[in-house]
C-alpha positions as CSV (number, residue, x, y, z in Angstrom):
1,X,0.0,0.0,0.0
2,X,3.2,2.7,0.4
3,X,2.5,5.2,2.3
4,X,-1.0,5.3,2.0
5,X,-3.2,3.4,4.6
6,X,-5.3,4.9,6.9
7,X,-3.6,7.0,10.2
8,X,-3.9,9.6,12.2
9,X,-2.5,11.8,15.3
10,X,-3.4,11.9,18.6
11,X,-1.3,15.3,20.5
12,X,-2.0,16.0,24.6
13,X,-1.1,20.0,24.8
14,X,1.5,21.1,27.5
15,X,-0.7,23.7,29.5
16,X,0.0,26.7,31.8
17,X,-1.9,29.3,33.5
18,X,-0.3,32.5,33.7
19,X,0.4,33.8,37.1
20,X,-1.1,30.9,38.7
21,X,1.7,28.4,39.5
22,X,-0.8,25.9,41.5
23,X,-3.3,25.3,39.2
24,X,-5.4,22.2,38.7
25,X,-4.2,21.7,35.1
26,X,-7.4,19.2,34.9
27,X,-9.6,22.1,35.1
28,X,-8.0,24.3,33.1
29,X,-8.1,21.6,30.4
30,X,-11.8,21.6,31.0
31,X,-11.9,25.3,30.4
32,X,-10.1,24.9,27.1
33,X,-12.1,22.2,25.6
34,X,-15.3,23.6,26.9
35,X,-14.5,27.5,25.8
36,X,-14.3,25.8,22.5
37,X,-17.2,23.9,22.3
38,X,-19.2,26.8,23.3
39,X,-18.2,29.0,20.5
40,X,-18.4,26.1,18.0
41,X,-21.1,23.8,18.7
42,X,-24.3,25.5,17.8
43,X,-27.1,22.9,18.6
44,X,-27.0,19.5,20.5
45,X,-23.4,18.2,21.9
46,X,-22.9,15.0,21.1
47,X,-21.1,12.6,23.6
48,X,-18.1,10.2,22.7
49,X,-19.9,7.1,22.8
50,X,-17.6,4.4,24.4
51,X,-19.2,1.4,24.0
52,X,-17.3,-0.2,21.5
53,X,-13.7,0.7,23.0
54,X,-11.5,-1.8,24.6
55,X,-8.2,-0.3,25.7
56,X,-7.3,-3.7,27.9
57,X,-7.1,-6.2,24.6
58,X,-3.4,-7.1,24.1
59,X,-2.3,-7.6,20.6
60,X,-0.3,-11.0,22.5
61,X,-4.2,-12.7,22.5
62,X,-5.2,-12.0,26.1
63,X,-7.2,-9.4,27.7
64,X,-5.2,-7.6,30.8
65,X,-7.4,-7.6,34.2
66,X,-9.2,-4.2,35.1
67,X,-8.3,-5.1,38.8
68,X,-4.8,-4.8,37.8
69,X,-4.9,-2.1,35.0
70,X,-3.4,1.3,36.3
71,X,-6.4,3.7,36.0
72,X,-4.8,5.7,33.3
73,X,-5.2,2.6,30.7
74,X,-9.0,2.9,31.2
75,X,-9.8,4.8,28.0
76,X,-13.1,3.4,28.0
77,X,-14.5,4.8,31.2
78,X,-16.9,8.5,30.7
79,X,-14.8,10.5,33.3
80,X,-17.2,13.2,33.0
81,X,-14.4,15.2,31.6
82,X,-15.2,17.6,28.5
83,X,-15.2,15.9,25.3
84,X,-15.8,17.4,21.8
85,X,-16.6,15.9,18.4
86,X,-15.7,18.0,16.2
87,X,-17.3,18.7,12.1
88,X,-14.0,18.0,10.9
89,X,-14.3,14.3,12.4
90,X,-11.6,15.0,15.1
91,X,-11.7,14.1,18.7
92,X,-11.1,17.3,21.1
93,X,-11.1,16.6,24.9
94,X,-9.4,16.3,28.5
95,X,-7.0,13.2,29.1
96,X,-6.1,13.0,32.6
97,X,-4.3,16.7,33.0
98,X,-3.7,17.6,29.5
99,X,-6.3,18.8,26.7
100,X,-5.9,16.5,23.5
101,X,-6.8,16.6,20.0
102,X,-7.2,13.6,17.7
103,X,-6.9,14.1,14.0
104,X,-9.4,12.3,11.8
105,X,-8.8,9.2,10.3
106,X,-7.0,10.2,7.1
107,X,-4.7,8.4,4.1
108,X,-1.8,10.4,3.2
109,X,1.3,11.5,5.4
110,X,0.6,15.1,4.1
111,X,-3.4,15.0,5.1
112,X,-2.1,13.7,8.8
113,X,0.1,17.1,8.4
114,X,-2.7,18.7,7.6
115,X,-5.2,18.1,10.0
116,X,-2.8,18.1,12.6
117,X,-1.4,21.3,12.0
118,X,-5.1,22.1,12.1
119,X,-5.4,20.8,15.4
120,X,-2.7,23.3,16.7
121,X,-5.0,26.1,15.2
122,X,-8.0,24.6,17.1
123,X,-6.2,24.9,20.3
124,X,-4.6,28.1,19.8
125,X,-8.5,29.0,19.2
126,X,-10.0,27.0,22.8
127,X,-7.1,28.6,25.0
128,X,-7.3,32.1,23.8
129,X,-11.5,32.0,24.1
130,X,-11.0,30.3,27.7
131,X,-9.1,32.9,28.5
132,X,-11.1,35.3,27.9
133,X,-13.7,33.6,30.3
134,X,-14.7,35.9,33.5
135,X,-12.5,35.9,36.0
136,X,-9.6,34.2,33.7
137,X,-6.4,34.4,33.4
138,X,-3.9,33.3,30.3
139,X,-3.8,29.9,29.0
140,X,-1.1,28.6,27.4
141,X,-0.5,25.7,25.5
142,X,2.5,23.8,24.6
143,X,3.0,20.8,21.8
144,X,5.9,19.3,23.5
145,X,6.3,16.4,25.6
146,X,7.5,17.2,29.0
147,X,7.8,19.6,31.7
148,X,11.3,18.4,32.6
149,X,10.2,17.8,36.2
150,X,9.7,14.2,35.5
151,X,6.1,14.0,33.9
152,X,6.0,13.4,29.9
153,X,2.5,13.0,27.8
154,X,2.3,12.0,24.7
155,X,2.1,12.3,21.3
156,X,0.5,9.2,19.5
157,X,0.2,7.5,15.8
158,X,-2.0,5.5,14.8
159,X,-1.7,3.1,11.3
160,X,-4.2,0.6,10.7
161,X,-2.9,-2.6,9.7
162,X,-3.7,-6.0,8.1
163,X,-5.2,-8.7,10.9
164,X,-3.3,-11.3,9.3
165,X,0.2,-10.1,9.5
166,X,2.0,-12.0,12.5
167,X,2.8,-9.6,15.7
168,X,5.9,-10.7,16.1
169,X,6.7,-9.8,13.0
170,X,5.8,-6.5,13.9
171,X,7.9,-6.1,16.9
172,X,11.5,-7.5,15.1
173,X,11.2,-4.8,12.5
174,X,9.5,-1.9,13.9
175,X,11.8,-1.9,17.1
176,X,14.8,-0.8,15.4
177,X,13.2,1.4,13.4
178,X,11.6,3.2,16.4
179,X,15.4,3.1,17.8
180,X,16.4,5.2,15.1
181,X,13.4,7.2,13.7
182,X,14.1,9.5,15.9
183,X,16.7,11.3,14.2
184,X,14.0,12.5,11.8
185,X,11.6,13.1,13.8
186,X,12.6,14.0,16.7
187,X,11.8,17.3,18.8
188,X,15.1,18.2,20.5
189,X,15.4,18.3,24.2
190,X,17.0,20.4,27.1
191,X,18.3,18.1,29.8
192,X,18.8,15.0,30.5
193,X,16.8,12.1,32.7
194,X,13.4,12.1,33.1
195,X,13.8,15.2,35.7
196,X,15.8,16.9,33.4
197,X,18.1,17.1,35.6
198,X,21.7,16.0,33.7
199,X,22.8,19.1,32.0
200,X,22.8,18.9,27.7
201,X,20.4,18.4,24.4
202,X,18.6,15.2,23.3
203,X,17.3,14.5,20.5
204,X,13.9,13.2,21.6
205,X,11.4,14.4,23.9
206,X,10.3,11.2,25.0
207,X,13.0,8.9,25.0
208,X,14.1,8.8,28.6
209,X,10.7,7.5,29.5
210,X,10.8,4.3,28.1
211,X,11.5,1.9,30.2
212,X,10.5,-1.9,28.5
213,X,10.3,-2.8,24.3
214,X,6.7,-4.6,24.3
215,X,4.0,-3.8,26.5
216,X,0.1,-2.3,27.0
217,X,0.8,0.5,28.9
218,X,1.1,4.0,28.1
219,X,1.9,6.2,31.0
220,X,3.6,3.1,33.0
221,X,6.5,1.1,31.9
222,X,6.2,2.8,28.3
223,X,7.2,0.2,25.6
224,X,8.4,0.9,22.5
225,X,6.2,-1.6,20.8
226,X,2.5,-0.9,22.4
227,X,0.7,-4.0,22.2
228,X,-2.8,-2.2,22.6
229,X,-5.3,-4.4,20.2
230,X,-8.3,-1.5,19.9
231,X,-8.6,-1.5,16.1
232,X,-11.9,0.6,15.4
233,X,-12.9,-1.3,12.7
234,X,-13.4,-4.7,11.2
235,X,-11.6,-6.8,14.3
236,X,-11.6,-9.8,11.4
237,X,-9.2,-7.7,8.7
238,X,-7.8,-5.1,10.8
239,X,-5.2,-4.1,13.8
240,X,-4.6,-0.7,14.7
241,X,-0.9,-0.4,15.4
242,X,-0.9,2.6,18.5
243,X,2.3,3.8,18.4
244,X,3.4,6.0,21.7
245,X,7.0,7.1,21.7
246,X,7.2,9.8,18.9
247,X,7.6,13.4,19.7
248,X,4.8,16.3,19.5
249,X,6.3,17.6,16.3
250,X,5.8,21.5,15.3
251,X,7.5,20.8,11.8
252,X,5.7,20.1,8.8
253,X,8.9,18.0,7.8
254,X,9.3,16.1,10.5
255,X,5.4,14.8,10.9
256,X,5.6,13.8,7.0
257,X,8.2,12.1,7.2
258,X,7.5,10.6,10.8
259,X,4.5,9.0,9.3
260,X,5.6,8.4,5.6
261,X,8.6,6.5,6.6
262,X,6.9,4.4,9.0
263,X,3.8,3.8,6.7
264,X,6.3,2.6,4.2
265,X,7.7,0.3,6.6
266,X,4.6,-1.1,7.8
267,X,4.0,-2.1,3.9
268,X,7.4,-4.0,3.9
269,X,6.4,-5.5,7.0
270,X,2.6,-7.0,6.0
271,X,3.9,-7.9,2.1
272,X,6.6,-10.1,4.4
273,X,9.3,-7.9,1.7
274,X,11.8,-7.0,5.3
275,X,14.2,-10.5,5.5
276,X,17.1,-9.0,7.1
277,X,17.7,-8.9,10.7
278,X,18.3,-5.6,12.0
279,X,17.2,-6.5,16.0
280,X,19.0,-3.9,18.3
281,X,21.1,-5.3,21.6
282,X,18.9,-3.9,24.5
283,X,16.5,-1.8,22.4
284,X,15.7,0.7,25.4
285,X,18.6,1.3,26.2
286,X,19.9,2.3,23.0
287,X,17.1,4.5,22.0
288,X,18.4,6.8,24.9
289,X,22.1,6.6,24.3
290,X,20.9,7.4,20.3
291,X,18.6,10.5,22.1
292,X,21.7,11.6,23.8
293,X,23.6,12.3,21.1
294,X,23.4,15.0,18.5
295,X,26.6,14.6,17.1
296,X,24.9,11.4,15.8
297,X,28.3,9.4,16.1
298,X,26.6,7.3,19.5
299,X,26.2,3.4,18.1
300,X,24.2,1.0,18.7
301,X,24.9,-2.6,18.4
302,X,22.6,-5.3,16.2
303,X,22.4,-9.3,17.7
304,X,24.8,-10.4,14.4
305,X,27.5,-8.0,15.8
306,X,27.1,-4.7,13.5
307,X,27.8,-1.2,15.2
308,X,26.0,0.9,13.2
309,X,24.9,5.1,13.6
310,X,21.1,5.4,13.8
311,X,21.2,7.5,10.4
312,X,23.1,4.3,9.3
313,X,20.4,2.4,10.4
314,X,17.9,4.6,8.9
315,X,19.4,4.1,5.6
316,X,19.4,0.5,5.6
317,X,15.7,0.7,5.8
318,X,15.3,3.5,2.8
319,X,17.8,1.2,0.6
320,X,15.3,-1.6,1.5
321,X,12.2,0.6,0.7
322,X,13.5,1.9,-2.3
323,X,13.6,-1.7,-3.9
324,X,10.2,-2.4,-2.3
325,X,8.5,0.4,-3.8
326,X,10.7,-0.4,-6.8
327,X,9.5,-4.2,-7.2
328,X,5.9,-3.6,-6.2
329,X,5.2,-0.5,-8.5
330,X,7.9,0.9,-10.0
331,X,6.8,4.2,-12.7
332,X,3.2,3.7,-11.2
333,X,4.3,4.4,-7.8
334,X,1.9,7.3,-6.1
335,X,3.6,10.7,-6.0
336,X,3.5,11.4,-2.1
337,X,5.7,7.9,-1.9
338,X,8.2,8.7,-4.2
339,X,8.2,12.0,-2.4
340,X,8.5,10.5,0.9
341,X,11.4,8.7,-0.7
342,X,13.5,11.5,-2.3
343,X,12.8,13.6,1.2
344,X,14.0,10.7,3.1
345,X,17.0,10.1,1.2
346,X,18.0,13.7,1.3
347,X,17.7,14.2,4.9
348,X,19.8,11.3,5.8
349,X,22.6,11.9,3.4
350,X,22.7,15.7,5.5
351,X,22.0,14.4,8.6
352,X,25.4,11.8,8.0
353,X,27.0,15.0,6.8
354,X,26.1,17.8,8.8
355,X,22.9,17.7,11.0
356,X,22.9,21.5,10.8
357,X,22.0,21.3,7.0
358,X,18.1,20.0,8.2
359,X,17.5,22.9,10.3
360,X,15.0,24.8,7.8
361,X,13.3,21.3,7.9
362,X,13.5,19.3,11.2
363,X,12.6,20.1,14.6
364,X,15.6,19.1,16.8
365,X,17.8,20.2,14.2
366,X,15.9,23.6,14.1
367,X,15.8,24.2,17.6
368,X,19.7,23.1,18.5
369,X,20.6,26.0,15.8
370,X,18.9,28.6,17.8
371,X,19.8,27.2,21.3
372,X,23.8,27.1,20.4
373,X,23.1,30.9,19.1
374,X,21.8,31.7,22.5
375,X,24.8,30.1,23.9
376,X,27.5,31.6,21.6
377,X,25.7,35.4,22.5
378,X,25.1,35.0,25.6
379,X,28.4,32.8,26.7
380,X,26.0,30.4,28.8
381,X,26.6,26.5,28.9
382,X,23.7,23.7,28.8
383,X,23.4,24.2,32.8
384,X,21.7,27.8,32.5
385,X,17.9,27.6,33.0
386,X,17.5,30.5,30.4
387,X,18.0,27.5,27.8
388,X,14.8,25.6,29.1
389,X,12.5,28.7,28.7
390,X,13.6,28.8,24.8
391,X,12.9,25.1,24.7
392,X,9.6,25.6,26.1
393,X,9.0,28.7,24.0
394,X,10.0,26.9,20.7
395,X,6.5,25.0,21.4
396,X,4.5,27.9,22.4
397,X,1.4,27.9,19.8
398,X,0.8,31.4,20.0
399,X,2.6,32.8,16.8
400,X,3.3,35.6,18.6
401,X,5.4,34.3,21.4
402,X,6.1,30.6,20.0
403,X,10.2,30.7,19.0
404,X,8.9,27.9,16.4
405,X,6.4,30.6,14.5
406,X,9.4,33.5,14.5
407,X,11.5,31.2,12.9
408,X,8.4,30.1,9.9
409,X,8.1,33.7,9.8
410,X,11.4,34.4,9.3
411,X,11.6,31.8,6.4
412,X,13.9,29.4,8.7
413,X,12.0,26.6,8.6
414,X,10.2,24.7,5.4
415,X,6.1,24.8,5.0
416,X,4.3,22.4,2.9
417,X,1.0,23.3,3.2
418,X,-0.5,27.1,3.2
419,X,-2.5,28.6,5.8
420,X,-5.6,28.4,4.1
421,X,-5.7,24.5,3.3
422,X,-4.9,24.2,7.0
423,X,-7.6,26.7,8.1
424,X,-10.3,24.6,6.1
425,X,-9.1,21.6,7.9
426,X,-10.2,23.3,11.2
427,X,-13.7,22.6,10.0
428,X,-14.2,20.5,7.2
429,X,-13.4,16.5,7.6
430,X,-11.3,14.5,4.9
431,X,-13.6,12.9,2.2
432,X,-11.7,9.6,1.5
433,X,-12.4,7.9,5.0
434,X,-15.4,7.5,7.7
435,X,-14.2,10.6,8.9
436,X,-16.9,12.1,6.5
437,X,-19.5,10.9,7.1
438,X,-18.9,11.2,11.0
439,X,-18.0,15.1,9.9
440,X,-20.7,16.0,8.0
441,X,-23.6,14.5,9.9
442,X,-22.7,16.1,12.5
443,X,-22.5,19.6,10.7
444,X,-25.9,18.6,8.7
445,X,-27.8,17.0,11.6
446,X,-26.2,18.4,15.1
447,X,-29.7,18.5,16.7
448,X,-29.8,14.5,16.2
449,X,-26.8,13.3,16.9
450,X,-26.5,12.1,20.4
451,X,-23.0,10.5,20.5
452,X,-20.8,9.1,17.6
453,X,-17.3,7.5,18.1
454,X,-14.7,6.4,15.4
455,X,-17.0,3.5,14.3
456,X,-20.3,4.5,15.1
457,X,-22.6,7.5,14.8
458,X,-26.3,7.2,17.4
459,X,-29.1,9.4,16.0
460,X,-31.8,10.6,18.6
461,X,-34.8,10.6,16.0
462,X,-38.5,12.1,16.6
463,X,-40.6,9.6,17.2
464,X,-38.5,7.0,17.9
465,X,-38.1,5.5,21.7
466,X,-34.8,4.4,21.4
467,X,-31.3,5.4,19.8
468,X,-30.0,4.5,16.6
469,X,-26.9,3.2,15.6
470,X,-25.4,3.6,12.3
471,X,-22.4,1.7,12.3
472,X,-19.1,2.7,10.1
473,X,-16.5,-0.2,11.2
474,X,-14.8,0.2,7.6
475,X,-12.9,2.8,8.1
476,X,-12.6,3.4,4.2
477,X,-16.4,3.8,3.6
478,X,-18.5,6.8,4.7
479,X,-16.4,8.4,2.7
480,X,-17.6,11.5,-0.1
481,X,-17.4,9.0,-2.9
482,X,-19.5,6.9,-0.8
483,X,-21.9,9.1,1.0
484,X,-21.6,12.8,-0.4
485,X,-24.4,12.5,-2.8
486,X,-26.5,11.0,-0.1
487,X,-25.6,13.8,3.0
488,X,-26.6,16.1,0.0
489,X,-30.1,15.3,-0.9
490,X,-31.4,14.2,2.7
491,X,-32.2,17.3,4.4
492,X,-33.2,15.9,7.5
493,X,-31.4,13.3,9.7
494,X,-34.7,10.9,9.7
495,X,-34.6,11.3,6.0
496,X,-30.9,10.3,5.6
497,X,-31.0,7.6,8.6
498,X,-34.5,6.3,6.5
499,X,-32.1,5.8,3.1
500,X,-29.5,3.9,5.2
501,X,-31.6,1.3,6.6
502,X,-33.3,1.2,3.1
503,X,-29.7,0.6,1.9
């Protein structure tokens, strides 16, 4: 499939309130989600409807006990917390301490860009209305991954896969990747340790806090590999591979290459095309000491005795997915592949050269350049707190504050999408997955629709004494192709839910 296959993001937002140190962060989450939905839902909110989730189904073929589960893992539980569909089919609402936004289910590594740069514009919206609230005070949001006093959140991926290819398979050739993706993709870091404490740059945001290479956790004992079986969809054809250790990434670049490369990858893996062996001696701890290491000279060391450099690494896997795109499509091969490819290529051949030559294009790279000219002005070393205020205002989404925006503004950093796509994307849902139907209806038909989730959407018809389901498990119908004529004609949700069941 190359890079196409249906994905999608899921960032929790960094949050502050100015001048108000102690704040319950969970409430102020609230305020940001809420503030939002005010302005934005005009009839009926709909509720997530949780009915179908199961966070606690391991991908190993065994359900893990509630009794045991820590109380973070239980996604499926209605905390009470605000909770937001949105028309564009996204997810907006409060995890635990953090406000979160989850993309809509999508194709192409430059739609996830898309509608995940449009999430950062939907937040930038919630926090400035909620602070405008009576009695508020300034709400800020970060996309980042850690407050460097020991507490990380996450940003997710999600790809959907083919049921029938073997887990294990999964695990051999996704670890190493994960290992070394990271010089891509990753966000840059000041300090070192979960604390922050050790004084210097990482690459990755959330490296120190993994702690195992398979597991179901997500807060706990991160893995590398998460083993969370929760497809949303067809539980017969599909897996949905959740993906936790990747960086909240403010860089167009870097979240199009995040996910092309490892959509690519995931198509070598379930058309069985990945032979070699490329399993990583103690996989953990090697995706730190890789983190730790800008220079990019730190090793790591595969079981049949080769030391190679993560961008090393990383190259063996674009050689490999070169012929693989090569043998299975050749001329015909889709044009955000072969762009996925070229970009690849050409970052890594830098990156081996000079990592300074991706700063107009990844974010680590981007923000090490403007932290080392602090340093050089200012004569300060990695110890000097004044260097953790830039990191944190790098991922400051107000573009008139956020170090990242100056820098776009400044023409220091690649784009590849314009503002108005984006903008769109704040309200309209992609038309080649579920995500449109989900988007539209409830646009069309806000008044009736009493919950939806990302395979279902309930109706609350007149006339009718109980709720109605419409299913959309296939996550590749509901689409415009499928559906846009339909939403079109029926001007009333009765009317549209009458042709479905007539269908």
């Amino acid at each position: 499939m190359s890079v196409r296959r249906v994905m999608g993001t899921e960032v929790e937002y960094g949050i502050s309130v100015q001048g108000q140190p102690t704040a319950n962060p969970m409430v102020a989450s609230s305020q940001v989600v809420n503030a939002y939905a005010s302005a934005t839902v005009r009839a009926r909110r709909a509720r997530w409807d949780f009915e179908e989730e199961s966070p606690l189904r391991d991908a190993r073929g065994f359900d893990m006990s509630r009794q045991v589960a820590d109380p973070s893992q239980l996604t499926d539980e209605d905390m009470g917390l605000a909770n937001v569909i949105l028309t564009n089919g996204a997810r907006l609402y409060v995890d635990h301490a953090h406000p979160e936004y989850s993309t809509p289910e999508v194709t192409t590594p430059l739609d996830v860009v898309r509608w995940d740069k449009a999430g950062e514009q939907v937040m930038l919206d919630a926090s400035r209305r909620a602070s405008q609230l009576p009695g508020g005070a300034p709400i800020v949001l970060y996309k980042n991954n850690t407050d460097n006093k020991g507490a990380s959140y996450g940003a997710h991926e999600n790809y959907l896969m083919r049921r029938s290819t073997p887990f294990g398979d999964i695990v051999r050739h996704l670890t190493p990747f994960f290992v070394s993706r990271q010089v891509v993709c990753g966000a840059g870091r000041v300090g070192i340790g979960q604390d922050g404490r050790e004084h210097g740059f990482q690459i990755s945001q959330r490296a120190d806090y993994f702690e195992v290479e398979v597991g179901l956790e997500t807060t706990l004992k991160r893995p590398i590999i998460n083993t969370r079986d929760e497809p949303h969809a067809d539980p017969e054809k599909y897996r949905r591979l959740h993906v936790i250790l990747g960086d909240a990434n403010l860089a167009e670049v870097s979240t199009y290459l995040k996910v092309g490369t490892t959509a690519l990858v995931l198509s070598m893996i379930e058309d069985r095309f990945l032979s070699q062996d490329f399993t990583v001696e103690g996989a953990v701890s090697a995706l730190r000491a890789v983190s730790h290491d800008p220079t990019l000279r730190q090793t790591v060391t595969l079981t049949d005795g080769r030391k190679l450099t993560a961008v090393q690494l990383q190259m063996e896997y674009l050689d490999l997915a070169k012929k693989y795109v090569e043998d299975r499509y050749g001329s015909d091969a889709d044009s955000q592949t072969v762009d996925v490819l070229r970009r690849w290529e050409s970052v890594l051949d830098r990156l081996e050269r000079d990592p300074m030559l991706c700063a107009t294009e990844l974010d680590w790279v981007a923000k090490l350049k403007l932290l080392d000219q602090y340093r050089h002005r200012d004569g300060i070393d990695w110890d000097d707190a004044k260097l953790q205020l830039i990191d944190y205002q790098y991922s400051d989404i107000r573009p008139e504050k956020g170090l990242y925006h100056r820098l776009v503004g400044m023409g220091r950093i690649e784009r590849l999408l314009d503002d108005g796509l984006i903008e769109v994307a704040m309200h309209d849902p992609p038309e080649e997955t579920r995500a449109y139907f989900r988007g539209r209806c409830l646009e069309k038909y806000a008044d009736h629709v009493a919950a939806a989730s990302w395979d279902s959407v309930i109706f609350d018809l007149p006339g009718r004494e109980s709720l109605q389901r419409v299913p959309t498990i296939d996550p590749l119908r509901g689409s415009r192709a499928h559906v846009g004529e339909l939403l079109d004609r029926c001007d009333t949700a009765e009317a549209l839910f009458a042709a479905l069941t007539r269908t």
